[in-house]
N, C-alpha and C positions, 0 to 999 in steps of 0.2 A: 763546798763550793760557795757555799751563800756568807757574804760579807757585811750584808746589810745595809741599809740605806738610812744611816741615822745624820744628825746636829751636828753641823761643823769638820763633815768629811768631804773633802776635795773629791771632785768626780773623776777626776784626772790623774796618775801618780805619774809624776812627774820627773824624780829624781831618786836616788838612791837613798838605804834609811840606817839607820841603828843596825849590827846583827841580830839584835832580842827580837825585830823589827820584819828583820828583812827576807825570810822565805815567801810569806803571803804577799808581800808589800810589792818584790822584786816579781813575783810570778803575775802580778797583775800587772808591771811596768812591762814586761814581754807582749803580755795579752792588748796593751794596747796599741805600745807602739805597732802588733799585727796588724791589730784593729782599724789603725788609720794610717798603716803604709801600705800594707799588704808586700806581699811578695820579696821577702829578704832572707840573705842568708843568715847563719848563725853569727858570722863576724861582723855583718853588717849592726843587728841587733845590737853586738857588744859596743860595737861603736856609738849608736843612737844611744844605750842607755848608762855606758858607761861601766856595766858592768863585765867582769871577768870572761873570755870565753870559758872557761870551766864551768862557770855558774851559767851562763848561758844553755851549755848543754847538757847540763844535772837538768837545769828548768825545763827544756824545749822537751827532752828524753818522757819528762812526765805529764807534761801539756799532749802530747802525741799519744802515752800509752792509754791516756782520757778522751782520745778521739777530738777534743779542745783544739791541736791543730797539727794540720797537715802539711806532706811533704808536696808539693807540686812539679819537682823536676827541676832539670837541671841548668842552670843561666849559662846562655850562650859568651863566652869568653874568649877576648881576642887573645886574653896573656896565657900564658904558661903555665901547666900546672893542672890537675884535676880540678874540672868547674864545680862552681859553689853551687850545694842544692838548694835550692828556694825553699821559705818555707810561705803559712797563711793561718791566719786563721780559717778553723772547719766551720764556713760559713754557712754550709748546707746542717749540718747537725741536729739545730734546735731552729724551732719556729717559737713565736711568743704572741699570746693572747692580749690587746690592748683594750679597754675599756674606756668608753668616753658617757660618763654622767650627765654630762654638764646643759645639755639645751633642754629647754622646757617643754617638746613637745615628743622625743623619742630619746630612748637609748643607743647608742652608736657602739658596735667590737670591729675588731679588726682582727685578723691572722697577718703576721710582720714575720720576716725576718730579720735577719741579726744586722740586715745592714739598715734596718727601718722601713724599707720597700712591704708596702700592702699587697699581700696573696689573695685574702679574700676579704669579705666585709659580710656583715648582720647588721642587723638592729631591729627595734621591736619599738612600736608606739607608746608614749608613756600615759596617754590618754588620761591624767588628773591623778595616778596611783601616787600614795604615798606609805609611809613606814613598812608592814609586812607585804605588800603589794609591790611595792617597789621592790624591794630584796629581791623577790620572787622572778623579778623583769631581768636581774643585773643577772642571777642564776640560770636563767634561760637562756637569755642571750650568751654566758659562759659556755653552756652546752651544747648549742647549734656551732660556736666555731671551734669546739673541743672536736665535732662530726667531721670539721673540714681540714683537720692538721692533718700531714700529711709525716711531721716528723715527731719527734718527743719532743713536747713540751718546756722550755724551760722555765717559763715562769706565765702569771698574770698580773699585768698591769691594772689599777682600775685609777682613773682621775671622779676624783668625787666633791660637789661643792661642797661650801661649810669649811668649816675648822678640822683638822684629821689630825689626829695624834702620830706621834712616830711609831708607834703600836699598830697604825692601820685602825682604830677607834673613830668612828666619824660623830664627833664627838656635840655637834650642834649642825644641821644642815636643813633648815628653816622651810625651804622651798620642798624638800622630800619627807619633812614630818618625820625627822630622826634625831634622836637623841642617846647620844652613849651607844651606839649601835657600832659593835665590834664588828664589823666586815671582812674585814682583812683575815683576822681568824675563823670565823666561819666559814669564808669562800674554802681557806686553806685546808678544812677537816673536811669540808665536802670531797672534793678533790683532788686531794694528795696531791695538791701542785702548790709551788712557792706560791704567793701573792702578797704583792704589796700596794699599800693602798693610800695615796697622797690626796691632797685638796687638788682639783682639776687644773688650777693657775700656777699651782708648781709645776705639774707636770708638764704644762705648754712650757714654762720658761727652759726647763729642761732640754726639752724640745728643740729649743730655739738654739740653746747653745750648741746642743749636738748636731743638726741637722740642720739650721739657717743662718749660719755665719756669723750671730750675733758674740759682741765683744763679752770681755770676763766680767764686767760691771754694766749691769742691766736690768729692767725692768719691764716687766711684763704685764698688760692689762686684758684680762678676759671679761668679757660681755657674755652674755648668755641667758641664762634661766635667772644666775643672778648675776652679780659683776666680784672679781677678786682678782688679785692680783701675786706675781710670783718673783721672787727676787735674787739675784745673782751677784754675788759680791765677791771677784777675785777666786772666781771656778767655784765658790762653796756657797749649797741652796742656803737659805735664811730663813728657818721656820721659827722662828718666837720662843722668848720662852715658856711660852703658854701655844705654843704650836699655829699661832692666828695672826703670823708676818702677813702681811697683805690684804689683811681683810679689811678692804675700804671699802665693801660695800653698804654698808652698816654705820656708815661717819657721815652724821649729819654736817648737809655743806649748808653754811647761810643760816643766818639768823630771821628769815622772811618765812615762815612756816615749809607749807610743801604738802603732798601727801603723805596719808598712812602707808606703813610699810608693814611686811609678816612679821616681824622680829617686835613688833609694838610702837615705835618710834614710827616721828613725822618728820618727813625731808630728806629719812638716808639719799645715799647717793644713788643706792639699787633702785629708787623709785622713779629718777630722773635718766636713768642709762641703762637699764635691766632692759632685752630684746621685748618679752611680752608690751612691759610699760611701754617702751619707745613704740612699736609698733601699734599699741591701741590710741596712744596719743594721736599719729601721722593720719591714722584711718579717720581720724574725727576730723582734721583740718580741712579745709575746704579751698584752697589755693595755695599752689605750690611756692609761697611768702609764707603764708601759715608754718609748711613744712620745712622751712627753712627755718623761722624763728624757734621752731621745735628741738630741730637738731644742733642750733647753735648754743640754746638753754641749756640741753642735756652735756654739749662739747665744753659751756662753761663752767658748770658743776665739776666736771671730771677734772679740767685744772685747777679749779682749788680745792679740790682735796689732795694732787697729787701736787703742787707748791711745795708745800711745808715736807713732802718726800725727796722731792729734786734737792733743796734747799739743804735739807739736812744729810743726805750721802753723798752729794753730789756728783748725780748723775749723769751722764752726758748721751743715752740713749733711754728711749722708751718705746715698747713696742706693744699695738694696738691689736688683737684676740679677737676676734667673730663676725657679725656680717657686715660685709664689704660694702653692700648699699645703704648700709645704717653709718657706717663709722669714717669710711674714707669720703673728706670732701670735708665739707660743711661743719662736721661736730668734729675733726682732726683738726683742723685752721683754728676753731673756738677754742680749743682745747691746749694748745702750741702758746696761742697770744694770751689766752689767761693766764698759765706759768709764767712765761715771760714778765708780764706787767707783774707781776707778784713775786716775783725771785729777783737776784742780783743780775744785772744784762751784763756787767764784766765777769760771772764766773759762768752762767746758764745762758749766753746769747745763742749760743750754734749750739746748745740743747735740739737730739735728732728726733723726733717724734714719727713712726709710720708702721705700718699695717705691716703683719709676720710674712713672708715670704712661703708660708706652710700652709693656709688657707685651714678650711674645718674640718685636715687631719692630724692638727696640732697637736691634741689631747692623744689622742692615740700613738702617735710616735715618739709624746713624750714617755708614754707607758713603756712604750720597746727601749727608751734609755733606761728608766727609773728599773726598769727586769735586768739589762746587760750590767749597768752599774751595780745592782743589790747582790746579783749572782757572779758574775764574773770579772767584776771590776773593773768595767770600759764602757768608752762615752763615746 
């Protein structure tokens, strides 16, 4: 069943493939179109994907005897002829464990279904823990909603800051005092359950595309414990070839100093937009001017480091990741007019900049994609 979630695979299939190609390929092009139609018959299917009724129902015969997907009855029909049975996918089947790393002050999981809908939630304080202590946090909290599933498992999700290999290796994450720390395979020998384990800003972007309407070319900015970002180029994620697409938090803006950052450097962008920073900054201000000029600094930083991104993929949306009274207003306007003034106004004028329509269950429901894509191949 598991497909995997690697470099340069469409989340989406789309179209019909090669025959060398096409049992695994075409059996996810069923599973999705289920996924995001629901309720069709078998001719219907052939129609949406183009393929064969025959292959349709060699496919649908072995998605069904996997319990994958069900019959639901029979569609009321005015024509002639025995009515078409409906099919779906078995949306009750599996439940999926989401994990969210990403804020500096607790750990967040979630229990999801396969349509993304939260059943229950956890979380556990992260109270200063870092390297073994932390692990420790992400394990416990895997096990209080492993207590709360109610169906088999299909997978676990985990969004984690830092750089993550496509191995699930969290291979530098500065804020949790990890280094080279396999996650992804530990989680999975603990548990005999899949788990896959992305940087937290993919998994929002994920997220976004699946579940918030955003377009096939997009970009994503998470704030949090630190700040990173996730990228969407034509339905397929963008991780690096060094696995560290998006990692602007760590890119010194301005040549005017700044403060220290964890990574050793002075001025990253994490130190001007990172939630702790910005919020210990605002607490020192002394009139609500002060805390404008705070958050309009931190909104200017963020467009010039993200300039020379618009600039060079040419973007036409941006979407803003964490808290609502930090980000929306003041440091989004800062942030809008600095690209602008910096990028070309005939290619980046109506450049869309705004806040995720998913609020801070982003991370998590991008985990319930990053499970449905790796195992079942649907978005």
């Amino acid at each position: 069943m598991n497909q995997g979630f690697g470099n340069g695979r469409e989340l989406r299939p789309t179209t019909k493939v090669l025959p060398e190609h096409a049992r695994g390929h075409n059996r996810s092009l069923v599973m999705q179109t289920l996924y995001r139609e629901g309720q069709l018959s078998r001719a219907d299917i052939a129609r949406e994907t183009g393929l064969t009724r025959v292959t349709i129902s060699d496919l649908v015969a072995d998605l069904i005897g996997e319990n994958l997907v069900i019959e639901i009855g029979q569609r009321e029909d005015a024509r002639p002829g025995k009515p078409a049975t409906l099919l779906d996918l078995n949306r009750d089947a599996f439940q999926i464990i989401g994990i969210d790393l990403s804020e500096y002050a607790r750990f967040r999981g979630a229990l999801l279904d396969l349509d993304g809908k939260i059943l229950e939630r956890a979380e556990l304080p992260l109270a200063g823990s870092t390297g073994d202590a932390a692990q420790q946090k992400v394990v416990a909290l895997v096990e209080l909603l492993i207590d709360k599933a109610t169906r088999p498992i299909l997978g676990i999700g985990v969004g984690s800051p830092g750089v993550v290999d496509l191995a699930g290796v969290v291979l530098t994450a500065p804020n949790l005092g990890w280094t080279n720390r396999s996650l992804q395979q530990e989680l999975a020998e603990r548990f005999g359950i899949a788990v896959i384990v992305i940087n937290d800003a993919n998994a929002a972007v994920l997220a976004e595309h699946s579940f918030g309407g955003a377009t096939s070319d997009m970009m994503l900015v998470k704030v949090g414990h630190g700040v990173g970002s996730g990228l969407l180029l034509a339905g397929i994620p963008l991780f690096g070839s060094r696995f560290a697409a998006g990692e602007i938090g760590h890119v010194v803006v301005g040549t005017d100093g700044g403060l220290a950052c964890v990574c050793g450097k002075v001025g990253c962008l994490e130190t001007w937009l990172a939630t702790p920073r910005l919020d210990a900054a605002l607490a020192l201000a002394r009139t609500a001017e002060q805390k404008e000029q705070i958050l309009w600094a931190a909104g200017e930083r963020l467009g010039i480091a993200l300039a020379p991104v618009v600039g060079a993929l040419d973007l036409s949306e941006i979407v803003l990741s964490g808290p609502t009274e930090l980000l929306d207003g003041t440091l989004a306007r800062a942030t809008i007019e600095t690209i602008r003034a910096r990028s070309m106004p005939e290619f980046h004028g109506n450049l869309v900049l705004r806040m995720t329509t998913l609020g801070e269950d982003i991370v998590l429901r991008g985990a319930a994609v990053m499970v449905l894509s790796g195992q079942l191949g649907v978005s």
